[in-house]
PDB file with SEQRES, HELIX, SHEET and CRYST1 records, atoms N, CA, C and O in Angstrom:
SEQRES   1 A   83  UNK UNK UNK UNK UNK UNK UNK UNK UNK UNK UNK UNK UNK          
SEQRES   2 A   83  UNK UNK UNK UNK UNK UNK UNK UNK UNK UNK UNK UNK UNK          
SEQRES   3 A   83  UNK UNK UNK UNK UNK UNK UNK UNK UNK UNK UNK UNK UNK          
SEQRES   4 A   83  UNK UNK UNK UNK UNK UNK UNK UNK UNK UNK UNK UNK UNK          
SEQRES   5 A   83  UNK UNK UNK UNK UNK UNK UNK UNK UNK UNK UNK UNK UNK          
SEQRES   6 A   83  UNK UNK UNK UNK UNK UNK UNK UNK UNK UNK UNK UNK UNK          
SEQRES   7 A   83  UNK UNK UNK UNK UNK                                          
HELIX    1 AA1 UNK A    9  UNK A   21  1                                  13    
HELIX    2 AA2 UNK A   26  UNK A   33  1                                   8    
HELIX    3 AA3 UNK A   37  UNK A   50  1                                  14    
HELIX    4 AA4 UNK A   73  UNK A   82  1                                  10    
SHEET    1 AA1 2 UNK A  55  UNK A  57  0                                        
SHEET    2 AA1 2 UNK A  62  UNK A  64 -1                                        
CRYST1    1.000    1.000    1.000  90.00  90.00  90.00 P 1           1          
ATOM      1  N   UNK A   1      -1.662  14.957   9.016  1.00  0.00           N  
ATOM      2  CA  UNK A   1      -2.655  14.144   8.363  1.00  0.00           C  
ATOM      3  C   UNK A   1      -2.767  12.820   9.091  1.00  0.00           C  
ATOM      4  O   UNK A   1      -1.844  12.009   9.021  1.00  0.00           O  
ATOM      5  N   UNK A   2      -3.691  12.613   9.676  1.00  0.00           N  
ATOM      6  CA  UNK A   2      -3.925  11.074  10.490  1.00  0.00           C  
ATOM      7  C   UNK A   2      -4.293  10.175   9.586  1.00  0.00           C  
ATOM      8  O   UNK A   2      -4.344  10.327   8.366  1.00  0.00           O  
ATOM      9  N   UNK A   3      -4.527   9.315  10.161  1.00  0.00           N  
ATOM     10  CA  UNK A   3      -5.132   7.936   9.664  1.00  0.00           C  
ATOM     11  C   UNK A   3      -5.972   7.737   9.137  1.00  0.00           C  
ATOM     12  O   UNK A   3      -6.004   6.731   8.428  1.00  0.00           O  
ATOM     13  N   UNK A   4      -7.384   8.848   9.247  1.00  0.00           N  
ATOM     14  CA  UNK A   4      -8.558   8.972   8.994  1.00  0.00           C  
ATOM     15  C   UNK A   4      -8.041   9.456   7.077  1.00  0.00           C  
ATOM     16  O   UNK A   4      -9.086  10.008   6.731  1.00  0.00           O  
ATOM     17  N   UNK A   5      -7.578   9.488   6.467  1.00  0.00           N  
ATOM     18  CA  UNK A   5      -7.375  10.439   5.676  1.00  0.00           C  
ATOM     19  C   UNK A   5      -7.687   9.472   4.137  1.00  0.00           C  
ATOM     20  O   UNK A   5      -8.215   9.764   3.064  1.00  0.00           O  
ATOM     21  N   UNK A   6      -7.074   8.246   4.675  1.00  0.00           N  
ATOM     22  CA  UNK A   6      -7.072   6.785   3.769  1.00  0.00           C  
ATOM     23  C   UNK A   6      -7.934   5.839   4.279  1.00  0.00           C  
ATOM     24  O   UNK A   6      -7.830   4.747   3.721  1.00  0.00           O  
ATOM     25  N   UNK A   7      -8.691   5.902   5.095  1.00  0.00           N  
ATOM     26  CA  UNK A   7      -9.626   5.218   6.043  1.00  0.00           C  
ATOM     27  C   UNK A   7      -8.941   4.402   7.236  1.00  0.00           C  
ATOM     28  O   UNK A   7      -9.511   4.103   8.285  1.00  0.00           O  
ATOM     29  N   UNK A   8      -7.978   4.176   6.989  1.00  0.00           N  
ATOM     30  CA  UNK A   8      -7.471   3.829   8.593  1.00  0.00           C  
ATOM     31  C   UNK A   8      -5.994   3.764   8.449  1.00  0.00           C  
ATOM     32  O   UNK A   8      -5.354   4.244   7.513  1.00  0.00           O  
ATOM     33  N   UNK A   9      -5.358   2.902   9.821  1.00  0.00           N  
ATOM     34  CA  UNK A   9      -3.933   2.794   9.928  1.00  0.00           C  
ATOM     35  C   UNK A   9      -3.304   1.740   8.958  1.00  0.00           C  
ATOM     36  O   UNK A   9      -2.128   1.870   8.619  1.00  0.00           O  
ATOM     37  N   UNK A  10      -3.891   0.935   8.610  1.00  0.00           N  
ATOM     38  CA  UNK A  10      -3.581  -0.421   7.851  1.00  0.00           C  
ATOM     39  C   UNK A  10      -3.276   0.383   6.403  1.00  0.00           C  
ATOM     40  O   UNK A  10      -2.236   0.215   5.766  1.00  0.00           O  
ATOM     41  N   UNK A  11      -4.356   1.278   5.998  1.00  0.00           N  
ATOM     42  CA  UNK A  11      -4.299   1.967   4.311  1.00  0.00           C  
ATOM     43  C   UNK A  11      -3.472   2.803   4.168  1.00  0.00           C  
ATOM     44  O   UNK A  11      -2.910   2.833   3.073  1.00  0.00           O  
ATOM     45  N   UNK A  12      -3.096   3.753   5.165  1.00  0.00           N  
ATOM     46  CA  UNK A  12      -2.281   4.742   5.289  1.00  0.00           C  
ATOM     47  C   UNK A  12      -0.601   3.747   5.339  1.00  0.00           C  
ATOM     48  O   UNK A  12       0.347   4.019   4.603  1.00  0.00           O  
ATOM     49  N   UNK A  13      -0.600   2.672   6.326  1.00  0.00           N  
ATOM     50  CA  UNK A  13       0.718   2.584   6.343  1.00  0.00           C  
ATOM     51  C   UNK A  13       0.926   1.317   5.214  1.00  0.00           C  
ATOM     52  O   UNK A  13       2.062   0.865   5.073  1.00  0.00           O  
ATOM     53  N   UNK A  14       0.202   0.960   4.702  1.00  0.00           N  
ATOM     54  CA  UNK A  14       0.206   0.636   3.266  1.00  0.00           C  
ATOM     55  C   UNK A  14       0.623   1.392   2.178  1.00  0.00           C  
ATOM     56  O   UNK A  14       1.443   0.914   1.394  1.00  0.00           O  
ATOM     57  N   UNK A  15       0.153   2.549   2.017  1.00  0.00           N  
ATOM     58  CA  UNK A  15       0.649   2.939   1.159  1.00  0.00           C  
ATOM     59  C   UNK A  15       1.858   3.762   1.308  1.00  0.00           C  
ATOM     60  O   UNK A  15       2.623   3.904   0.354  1.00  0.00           O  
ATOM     61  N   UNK A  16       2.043   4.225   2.267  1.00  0.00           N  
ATOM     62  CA  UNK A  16       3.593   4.432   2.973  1.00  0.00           C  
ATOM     63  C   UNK A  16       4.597   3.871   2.900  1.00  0.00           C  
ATOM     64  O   UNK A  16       5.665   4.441   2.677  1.00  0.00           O  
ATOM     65  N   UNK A  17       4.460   2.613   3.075  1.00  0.00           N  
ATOM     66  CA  UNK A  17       5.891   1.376   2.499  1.00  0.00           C  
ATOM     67  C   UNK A  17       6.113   1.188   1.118  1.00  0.00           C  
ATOM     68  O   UNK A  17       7.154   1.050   0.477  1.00  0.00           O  
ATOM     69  N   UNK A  18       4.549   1.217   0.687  1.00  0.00           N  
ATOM     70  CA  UNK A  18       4.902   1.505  -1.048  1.00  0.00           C  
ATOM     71  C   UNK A  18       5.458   2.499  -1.624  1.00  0.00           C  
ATOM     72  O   UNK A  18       6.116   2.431  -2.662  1.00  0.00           O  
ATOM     73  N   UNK A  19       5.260   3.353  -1.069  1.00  0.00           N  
ATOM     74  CA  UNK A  19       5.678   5.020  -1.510  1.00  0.00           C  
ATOM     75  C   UNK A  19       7.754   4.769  -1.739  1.00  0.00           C  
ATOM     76  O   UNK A  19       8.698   4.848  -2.525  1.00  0.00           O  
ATOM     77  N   UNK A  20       7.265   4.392  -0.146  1.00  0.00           N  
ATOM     78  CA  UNK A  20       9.418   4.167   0.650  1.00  0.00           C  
ATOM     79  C   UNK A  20       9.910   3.362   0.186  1.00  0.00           C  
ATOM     80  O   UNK A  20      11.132   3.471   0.282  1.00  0.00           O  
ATOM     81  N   UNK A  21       9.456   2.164  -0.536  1.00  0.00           N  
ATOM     82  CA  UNK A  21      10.231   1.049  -0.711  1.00  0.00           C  
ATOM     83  C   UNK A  21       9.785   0.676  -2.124  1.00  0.00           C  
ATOM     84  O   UNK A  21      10.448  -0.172  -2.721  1.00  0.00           O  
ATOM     85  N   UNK A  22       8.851   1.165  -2.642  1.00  0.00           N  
ATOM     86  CA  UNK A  22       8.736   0.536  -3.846  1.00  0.00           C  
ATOM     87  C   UNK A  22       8.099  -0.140  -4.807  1.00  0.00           C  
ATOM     88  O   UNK A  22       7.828   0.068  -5.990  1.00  0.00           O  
ATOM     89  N   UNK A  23       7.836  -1.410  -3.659  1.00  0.00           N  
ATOM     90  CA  UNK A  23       6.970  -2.713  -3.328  1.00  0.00           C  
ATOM     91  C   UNK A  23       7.302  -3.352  -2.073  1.00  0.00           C  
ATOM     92  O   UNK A  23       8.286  -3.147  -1.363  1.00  0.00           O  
ATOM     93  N   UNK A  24       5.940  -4.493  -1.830  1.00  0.00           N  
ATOM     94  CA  UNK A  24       6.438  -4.885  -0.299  1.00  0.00           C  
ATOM     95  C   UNK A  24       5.093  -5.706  -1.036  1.00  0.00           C  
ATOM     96  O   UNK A  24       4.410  -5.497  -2.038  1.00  0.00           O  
ATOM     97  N   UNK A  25       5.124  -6.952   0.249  1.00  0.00           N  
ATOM     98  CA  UNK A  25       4.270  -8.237   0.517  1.00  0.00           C  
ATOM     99  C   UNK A  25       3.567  -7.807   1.799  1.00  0.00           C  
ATOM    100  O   UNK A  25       4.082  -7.082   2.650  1.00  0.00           O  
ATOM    101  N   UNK A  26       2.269  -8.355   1.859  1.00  0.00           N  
ATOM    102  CA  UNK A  26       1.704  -8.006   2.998  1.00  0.00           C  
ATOM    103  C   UNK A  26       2.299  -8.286   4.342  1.00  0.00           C  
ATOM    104  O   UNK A  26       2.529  -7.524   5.281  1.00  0.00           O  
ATOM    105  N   UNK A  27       2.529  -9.838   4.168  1.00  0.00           N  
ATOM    106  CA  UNK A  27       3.660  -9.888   5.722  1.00  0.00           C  
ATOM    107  C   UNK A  27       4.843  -9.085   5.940  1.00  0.00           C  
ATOM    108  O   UNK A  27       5.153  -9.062   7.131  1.00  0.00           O  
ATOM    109  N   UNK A  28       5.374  -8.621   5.413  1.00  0.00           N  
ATOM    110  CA  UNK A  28       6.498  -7.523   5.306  1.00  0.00           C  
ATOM    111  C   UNK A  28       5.993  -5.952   5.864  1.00  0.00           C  
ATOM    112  O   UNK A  28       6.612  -5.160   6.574  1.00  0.00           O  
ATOM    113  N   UNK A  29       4.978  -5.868   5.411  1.00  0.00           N  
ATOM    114  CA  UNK A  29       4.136  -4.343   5.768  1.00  0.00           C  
ATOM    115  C   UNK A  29       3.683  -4.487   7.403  1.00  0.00           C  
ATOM    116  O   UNK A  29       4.094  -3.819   8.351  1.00  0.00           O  
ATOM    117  N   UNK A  30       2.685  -5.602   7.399  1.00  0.00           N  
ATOM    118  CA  UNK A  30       2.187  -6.514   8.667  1.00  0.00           C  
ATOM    119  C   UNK A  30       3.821  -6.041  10.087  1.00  0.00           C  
ATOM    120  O   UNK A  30       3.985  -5.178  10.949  1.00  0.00           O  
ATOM    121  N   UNK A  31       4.945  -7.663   9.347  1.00  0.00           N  
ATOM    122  CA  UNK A  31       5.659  -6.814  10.467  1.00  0.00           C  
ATOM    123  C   UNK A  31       6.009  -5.623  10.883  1.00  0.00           C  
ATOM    124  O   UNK A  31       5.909  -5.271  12.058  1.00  0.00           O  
ATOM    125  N   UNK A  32       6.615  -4.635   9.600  1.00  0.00           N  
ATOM    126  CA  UNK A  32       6.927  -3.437   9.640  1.00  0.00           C  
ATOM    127  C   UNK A  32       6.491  -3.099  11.336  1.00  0.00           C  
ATOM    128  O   UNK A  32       7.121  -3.159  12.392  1.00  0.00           O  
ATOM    129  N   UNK A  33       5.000  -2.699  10.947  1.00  0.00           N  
ATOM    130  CA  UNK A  33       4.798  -1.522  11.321  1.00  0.00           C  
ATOM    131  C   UNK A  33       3.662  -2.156  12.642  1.00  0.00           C  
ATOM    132  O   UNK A  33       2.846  -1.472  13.259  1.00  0.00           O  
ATOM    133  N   UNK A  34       3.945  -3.766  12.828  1.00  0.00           N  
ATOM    134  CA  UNK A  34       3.027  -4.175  13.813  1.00  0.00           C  
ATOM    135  C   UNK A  34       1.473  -4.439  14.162  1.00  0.00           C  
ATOM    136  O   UNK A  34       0.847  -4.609  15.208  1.00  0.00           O  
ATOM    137  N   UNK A  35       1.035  -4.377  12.304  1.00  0.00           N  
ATOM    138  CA  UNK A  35      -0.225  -4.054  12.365  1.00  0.00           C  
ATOM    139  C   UNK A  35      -0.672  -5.820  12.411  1.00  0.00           C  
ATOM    140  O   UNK A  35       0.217  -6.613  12.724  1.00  0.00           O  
ATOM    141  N   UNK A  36      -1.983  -6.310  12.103  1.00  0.00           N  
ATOM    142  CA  UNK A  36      -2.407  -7.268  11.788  1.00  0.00           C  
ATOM    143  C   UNK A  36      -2.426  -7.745  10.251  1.00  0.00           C  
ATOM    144  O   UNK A  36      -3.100  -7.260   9.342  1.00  0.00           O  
ATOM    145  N   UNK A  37      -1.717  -8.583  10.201  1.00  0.00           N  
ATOM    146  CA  UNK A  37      -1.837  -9.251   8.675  1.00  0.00           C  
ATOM    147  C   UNK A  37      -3.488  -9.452   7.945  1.00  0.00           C  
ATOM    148  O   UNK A  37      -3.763  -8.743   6.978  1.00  0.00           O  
ATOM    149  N   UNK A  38      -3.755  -9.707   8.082  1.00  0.00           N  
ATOM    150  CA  UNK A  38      -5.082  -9.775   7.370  1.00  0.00           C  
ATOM    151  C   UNK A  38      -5.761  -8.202   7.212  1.00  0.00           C  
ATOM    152  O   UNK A  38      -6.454  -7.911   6.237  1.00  0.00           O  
ATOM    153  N   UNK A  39      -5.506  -7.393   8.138  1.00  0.00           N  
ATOM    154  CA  UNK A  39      -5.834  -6.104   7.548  1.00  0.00           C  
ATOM    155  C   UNK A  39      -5.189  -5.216   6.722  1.00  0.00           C  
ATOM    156  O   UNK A  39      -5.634  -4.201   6.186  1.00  0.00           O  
ATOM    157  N   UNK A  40      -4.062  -5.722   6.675  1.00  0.00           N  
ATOM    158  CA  UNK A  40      -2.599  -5.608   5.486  1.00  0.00           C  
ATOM    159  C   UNK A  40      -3.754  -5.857   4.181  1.00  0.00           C  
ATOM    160  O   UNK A  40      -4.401  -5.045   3.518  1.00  0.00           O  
ATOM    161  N   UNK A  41      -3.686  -7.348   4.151  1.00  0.00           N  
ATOM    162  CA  UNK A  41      -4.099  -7.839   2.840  1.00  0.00           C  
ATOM    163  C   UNK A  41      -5.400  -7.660   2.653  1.00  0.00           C  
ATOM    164  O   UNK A  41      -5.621  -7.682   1.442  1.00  0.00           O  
ATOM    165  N   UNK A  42      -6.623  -7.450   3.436  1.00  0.00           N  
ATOM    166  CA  UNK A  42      -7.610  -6.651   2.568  1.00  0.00           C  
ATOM    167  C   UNK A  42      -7.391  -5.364   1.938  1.00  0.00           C  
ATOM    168  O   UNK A  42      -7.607  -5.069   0.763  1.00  0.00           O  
ATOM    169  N   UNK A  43      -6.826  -4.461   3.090  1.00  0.00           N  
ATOM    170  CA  UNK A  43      -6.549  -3.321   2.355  1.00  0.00           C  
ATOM    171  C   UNK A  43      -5.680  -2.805   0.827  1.00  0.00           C  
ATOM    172  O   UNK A  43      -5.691  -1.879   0.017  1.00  0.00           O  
ATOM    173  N   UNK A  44      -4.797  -4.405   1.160  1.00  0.00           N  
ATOM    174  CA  UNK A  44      -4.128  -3.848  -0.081  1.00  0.00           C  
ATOM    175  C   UNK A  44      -4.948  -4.820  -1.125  1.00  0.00           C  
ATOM    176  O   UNK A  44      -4.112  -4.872  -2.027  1.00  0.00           O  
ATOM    177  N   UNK A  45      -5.842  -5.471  -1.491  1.00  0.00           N  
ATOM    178  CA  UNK A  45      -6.984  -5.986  -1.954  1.00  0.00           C  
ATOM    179  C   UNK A  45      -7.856  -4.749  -2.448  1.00  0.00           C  
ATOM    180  O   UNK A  45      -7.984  -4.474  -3.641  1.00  0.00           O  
ATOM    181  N   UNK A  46      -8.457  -4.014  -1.386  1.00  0.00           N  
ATOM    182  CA  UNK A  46      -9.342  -2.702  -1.820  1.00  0.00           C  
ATOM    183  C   UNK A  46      -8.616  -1.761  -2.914  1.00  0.00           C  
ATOM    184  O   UNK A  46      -9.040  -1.470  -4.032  1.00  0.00           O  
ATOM    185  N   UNK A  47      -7.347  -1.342  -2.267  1.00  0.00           N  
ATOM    186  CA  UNK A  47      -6.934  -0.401  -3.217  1.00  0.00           C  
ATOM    187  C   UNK A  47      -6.493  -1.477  -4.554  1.00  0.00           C  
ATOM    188  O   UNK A  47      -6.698  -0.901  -5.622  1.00  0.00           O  
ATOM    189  N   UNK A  48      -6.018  -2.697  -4.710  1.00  0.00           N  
ATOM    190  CA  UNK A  48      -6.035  -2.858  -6.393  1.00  0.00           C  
ATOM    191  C   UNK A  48      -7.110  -3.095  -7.148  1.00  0.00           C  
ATOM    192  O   UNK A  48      -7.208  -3.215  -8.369  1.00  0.00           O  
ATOM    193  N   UNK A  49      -8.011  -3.158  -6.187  1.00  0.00           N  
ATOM    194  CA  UNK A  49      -9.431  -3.533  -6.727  1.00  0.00           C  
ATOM    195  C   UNK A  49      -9.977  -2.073  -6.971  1.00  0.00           C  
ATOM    196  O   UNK A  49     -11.031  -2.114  -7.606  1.00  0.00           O  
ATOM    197  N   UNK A  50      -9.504  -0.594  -6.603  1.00  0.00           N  
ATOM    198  CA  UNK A  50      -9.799   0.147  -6.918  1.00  0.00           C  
ATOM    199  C   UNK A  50      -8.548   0.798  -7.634  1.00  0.00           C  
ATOM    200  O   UNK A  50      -8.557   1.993  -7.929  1.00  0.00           O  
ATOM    201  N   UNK A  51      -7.691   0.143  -7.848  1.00  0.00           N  
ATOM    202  CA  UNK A  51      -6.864   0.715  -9.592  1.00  0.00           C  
ATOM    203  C   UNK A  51      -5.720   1.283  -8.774  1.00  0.00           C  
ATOM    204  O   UNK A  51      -4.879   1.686  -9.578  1.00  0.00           O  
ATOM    205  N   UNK A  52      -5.348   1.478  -7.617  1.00  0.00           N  
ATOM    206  CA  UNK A  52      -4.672   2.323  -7.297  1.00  0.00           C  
ATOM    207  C   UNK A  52      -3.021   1.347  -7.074  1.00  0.00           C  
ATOM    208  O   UNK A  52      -1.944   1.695  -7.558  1.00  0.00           O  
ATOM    209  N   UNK A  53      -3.262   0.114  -6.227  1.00  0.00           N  
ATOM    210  CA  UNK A  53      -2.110  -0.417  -6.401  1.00  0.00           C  
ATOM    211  C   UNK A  53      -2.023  -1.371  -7.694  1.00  0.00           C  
ATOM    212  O   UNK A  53      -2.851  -1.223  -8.593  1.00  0.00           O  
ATOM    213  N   UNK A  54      -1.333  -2.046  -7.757  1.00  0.00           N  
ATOM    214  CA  UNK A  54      -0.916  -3.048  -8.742  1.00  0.00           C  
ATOM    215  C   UNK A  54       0.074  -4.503  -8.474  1.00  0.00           C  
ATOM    216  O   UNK A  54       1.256  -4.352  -8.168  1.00  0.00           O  
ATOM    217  N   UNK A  55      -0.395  -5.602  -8.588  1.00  0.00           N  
ATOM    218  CA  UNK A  55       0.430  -6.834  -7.964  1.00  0.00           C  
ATOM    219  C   UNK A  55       0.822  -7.883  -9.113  1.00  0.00           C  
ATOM    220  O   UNK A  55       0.140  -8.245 -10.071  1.00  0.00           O  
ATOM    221  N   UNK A  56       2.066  -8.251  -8.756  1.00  0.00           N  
ATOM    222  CA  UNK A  56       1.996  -9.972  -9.569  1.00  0.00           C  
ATOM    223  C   UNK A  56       2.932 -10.608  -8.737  1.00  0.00           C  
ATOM    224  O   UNK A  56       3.555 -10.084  -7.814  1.00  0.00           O  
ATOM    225  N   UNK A  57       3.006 -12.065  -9.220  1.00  0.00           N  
ATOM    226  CA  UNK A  57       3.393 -13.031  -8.409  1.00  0.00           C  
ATOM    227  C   UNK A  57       4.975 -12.925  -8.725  1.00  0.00           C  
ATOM    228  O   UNK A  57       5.438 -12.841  -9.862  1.00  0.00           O  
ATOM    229  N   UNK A  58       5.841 -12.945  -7.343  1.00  0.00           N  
ATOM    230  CA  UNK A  58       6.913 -13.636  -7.452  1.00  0.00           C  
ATOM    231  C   UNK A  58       7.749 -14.947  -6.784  1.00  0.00           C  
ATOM    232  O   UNK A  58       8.748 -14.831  -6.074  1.00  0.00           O  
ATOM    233  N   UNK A  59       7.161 -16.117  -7.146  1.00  0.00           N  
ATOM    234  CA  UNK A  59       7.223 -16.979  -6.690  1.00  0.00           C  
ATOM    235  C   UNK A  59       5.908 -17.337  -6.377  1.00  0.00           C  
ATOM    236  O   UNK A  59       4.889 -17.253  -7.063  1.00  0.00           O  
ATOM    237  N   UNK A  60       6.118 -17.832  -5.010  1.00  0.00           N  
ATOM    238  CA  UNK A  60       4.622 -18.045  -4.508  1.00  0.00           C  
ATOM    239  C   UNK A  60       3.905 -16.394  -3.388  1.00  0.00           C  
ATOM    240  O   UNK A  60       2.885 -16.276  -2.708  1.00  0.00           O  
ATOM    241  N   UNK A  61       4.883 -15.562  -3.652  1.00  0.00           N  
ATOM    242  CA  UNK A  61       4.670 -14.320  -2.833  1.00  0.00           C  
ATOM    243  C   UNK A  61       4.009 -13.160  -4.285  1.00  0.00           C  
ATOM    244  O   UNK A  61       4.266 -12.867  -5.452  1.00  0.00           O  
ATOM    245  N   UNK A  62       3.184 -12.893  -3.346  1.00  0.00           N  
ATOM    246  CA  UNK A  62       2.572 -11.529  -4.049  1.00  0.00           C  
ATOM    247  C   UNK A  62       2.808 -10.191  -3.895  1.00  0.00           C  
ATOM    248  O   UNK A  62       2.247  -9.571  -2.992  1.00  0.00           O  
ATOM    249  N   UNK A  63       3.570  -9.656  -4.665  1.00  0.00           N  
ATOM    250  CA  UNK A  63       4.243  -8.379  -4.183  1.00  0.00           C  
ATOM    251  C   UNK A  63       3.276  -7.163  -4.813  1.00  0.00           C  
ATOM    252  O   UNK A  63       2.479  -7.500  -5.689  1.00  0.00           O  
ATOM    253  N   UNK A  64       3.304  -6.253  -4.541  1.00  0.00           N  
ATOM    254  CA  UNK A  64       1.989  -5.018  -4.802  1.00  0.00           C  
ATOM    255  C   UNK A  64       3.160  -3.675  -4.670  1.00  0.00           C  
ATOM    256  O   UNK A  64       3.996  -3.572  -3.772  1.00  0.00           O  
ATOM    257  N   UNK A  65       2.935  -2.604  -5.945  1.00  0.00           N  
ATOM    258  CA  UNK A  65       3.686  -1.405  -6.440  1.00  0.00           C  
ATOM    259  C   UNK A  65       2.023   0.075  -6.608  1.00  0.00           C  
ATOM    260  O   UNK A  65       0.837   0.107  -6.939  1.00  0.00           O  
ATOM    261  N   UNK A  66       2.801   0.728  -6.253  1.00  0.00           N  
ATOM    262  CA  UNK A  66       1.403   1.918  -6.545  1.00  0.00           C  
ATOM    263  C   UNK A  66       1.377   1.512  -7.796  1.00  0.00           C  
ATOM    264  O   UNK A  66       2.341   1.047  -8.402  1.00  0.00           O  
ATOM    265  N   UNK A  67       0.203   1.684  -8.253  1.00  0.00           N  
ATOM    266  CA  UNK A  67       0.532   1.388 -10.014  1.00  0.00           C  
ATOM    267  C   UNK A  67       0.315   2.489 -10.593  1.00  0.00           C  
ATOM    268  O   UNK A  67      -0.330   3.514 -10.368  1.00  0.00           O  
ATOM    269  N   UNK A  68       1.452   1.794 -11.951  1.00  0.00           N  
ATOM    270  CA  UNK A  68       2.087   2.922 -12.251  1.00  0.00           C  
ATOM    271  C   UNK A  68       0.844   3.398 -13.677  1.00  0.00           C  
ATOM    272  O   UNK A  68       1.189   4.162 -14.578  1.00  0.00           O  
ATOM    273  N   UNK A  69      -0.144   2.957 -13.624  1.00  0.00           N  
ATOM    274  CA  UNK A  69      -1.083   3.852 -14.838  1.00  0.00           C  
ATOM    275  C   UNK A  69      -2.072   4.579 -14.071  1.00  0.00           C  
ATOM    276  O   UNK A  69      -2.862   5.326 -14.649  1.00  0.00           O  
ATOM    277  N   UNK A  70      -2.095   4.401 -12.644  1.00  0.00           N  
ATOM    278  CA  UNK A  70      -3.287   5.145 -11.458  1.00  0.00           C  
ATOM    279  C   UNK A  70      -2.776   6.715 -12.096  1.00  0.00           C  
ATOM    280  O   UNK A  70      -1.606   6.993 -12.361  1.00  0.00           O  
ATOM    281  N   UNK A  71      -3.694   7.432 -12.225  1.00  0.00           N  
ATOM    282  CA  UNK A  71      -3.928   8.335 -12.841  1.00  0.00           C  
ATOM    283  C   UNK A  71      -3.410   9.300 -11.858  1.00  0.00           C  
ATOM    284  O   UNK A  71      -2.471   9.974 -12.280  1.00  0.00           O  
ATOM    285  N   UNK A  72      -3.725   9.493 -10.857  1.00  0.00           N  
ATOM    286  CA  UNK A  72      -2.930  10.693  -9.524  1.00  0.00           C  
ATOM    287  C   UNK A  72      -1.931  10.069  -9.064  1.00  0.00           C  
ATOM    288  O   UNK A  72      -1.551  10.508  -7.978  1.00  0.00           O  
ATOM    289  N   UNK A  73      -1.311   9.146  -9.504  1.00  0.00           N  
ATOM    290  CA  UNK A  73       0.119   8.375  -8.787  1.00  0.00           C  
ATOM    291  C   UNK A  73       1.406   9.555  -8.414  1.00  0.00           C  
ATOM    292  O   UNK A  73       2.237   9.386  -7.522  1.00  0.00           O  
ATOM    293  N   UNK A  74       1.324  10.880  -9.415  1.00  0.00           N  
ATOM    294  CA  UNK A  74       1.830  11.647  -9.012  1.00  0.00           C  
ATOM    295  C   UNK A  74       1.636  12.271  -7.964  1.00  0.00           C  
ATOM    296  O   UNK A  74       2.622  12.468  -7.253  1.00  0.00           O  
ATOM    297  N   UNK A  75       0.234  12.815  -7.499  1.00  0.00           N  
ATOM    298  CA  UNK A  75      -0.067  13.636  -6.670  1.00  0.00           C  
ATOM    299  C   UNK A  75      -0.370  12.370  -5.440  1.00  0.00           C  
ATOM    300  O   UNK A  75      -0.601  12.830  -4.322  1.00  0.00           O  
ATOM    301  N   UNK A  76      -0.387  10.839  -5.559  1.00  0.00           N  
ATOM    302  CA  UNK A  76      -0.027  10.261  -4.555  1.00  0.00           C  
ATOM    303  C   UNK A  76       0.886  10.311  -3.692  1.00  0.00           C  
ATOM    304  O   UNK A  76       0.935  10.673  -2.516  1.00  0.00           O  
ATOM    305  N   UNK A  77       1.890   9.738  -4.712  1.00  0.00           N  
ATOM    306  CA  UNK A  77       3.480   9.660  -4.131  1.00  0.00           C  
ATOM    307  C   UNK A  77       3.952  11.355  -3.566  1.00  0.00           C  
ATOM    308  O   UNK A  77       4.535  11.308  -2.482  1.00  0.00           O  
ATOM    309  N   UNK A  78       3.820  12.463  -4.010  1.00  0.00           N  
ATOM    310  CA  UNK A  78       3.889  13.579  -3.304  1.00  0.00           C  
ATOM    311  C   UNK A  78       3.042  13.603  -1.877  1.00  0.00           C  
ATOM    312  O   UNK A  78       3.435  14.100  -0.821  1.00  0.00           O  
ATOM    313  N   UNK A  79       2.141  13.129  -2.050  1.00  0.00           N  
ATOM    314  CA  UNK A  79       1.021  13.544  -0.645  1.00  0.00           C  
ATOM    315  C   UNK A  79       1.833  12.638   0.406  1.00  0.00           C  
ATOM    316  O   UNK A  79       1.981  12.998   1.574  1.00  0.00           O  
ATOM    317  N   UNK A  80       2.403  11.302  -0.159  1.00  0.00           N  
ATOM    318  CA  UNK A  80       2.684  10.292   1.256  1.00  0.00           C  
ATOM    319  C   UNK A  80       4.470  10.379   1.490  1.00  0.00           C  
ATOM    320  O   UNK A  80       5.137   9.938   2.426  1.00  0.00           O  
ATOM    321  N   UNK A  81       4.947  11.187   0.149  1.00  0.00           N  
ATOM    322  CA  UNK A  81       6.636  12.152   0.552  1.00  0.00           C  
ATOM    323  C   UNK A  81       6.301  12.845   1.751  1.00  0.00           C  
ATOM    324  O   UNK A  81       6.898  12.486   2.766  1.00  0.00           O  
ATOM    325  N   UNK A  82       5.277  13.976   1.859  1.00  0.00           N  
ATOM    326  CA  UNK A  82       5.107  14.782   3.067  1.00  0.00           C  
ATOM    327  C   UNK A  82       4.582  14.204   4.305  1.00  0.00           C  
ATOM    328  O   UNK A  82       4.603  14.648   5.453  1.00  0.00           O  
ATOM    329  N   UNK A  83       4.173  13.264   3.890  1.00  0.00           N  
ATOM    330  CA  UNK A  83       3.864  12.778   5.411  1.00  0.00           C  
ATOM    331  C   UNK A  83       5.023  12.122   6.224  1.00  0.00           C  
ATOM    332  O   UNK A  83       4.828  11.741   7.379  1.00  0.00           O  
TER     333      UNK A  83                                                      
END                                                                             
């Protein structure tokens, strides 16, 4: 399954660190995986704006979790186990 699948590399490995870790901050994802920060944080912008992740503040950092009332969160977290 490529990249194309979530619309790009930024969404895919977004939701990949969430899957693995839990939660994560965009600069944290950003370094991970070498991408560009700002395409971190729109993307993870799109998906809570479309219900799928979920964020609140800790501190002055914004941390983001699949959320947990997204209705396929099951058949999420399975789809990005196999990858």
């Amino acid at each position: 399954m490529g990249p194309g699948l979530f619309g790009g590399q930024a969404a895919q490995r977004s939701l990949m660190f969430l899957a693995n870790y839990g939660e994560g901050y965009p600069r944290e994802i950003a370094r991970t995986f070498g991408l560009n920060l700002s395409s971190i944080q729109g993307q993870l912008d799109r998906f809570e704006a479309a219900g799928v992740l979920a964020s609140r503040l800790r501190g002055r950092t914004r941390l983001y979790v699949i959320n947990p009332r997204y209705a396929f969160r099951q058949e999420l977290n399975a789809l990005l186990t196999r990858m």
